[in-house]
C-alpha positions as CSV (number, residue, x, y, z in Angstrom):
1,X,0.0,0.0,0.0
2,X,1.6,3.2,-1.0
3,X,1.7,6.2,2.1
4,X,-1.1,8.4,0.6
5,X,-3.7,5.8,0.4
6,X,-2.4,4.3,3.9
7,X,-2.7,7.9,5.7
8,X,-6.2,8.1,3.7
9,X,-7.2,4.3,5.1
10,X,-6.0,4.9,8.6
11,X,-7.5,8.5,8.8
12,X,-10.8,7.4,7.2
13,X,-10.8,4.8,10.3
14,X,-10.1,7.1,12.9
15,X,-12.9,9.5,12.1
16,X,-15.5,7.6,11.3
17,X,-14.6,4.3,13.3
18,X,-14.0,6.6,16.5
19,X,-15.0,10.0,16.0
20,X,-12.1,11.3,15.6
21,X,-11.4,15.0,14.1
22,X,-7.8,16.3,15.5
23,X,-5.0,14.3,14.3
24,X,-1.7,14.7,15.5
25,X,1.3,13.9,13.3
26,X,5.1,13.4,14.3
27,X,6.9,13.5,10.8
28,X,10.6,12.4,10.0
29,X,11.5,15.4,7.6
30,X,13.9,16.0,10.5
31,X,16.4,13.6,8.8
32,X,16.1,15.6,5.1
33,X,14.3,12.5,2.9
34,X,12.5,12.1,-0.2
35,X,10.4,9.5,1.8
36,X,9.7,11.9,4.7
37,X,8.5,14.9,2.7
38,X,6.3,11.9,0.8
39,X,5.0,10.8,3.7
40,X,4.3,14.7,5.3
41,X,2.5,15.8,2.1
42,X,0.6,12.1,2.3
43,X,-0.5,12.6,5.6
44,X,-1.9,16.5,4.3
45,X,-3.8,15.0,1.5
46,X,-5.4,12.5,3.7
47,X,-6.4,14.6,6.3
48,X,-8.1,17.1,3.1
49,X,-9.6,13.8,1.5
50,X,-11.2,12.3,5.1
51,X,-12.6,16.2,5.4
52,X,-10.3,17.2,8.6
53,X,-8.9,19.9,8.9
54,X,-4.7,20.1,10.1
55,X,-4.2,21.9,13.2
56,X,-0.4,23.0,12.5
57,X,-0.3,23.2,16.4
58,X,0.0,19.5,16.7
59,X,2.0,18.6,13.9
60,X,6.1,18.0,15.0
61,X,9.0,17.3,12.9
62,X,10.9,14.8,14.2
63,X,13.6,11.9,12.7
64,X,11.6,8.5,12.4
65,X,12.9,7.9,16.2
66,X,10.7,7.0,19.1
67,X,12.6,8.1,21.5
68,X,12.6,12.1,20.0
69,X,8.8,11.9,21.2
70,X,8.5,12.6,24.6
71,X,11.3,15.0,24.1
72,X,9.0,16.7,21.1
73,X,5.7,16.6,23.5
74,X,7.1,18.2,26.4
75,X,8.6,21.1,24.4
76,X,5.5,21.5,22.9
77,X,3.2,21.4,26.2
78,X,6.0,22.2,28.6
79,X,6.1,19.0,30.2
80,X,8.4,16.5,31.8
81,X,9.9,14.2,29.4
82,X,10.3,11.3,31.2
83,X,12.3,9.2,28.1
């Protein structure tokens, strides 16, 4: 499955399986890719194709690492990172 009709699957499930209309995303255009800014303008298209709108506020640039999460959530909401 290619990432723009994955994003569109996956978001299409989360809004009308469970309601939901704000969508974070954590994207890996951090490390410079082809496959990152793919996979960004994927998740864009899907959001506009499900009908949700993309709060910029919630969507992070990170480097395809789990562990920059906590790190990029507690900037964000000036949290403790606990990672």
């Amino acid at each position: 499955m290619e990432p723009d009709n994955s994003y569109k699957a996956v978001l299409g499930h989360l809004k009308n399986k469970h309601g939901c209309s704000r969508i974070a995303y954590i994207s890996g255009r951090g490390v410079g890719t082809e496959e990152a800014q793919l996979r960004y303008d994927a998740f864009f298209e899907a959001m506009k194709a499900n009908d949700l709108t993309v709060d910029e506020g919630i969507v992070f640039d990170g480097n395809f690492r789990q562990m920059d999460i906590p790190s990029l959530l507690s900037k964000k909401y000036k949290i403790q990172s606990y990672s």
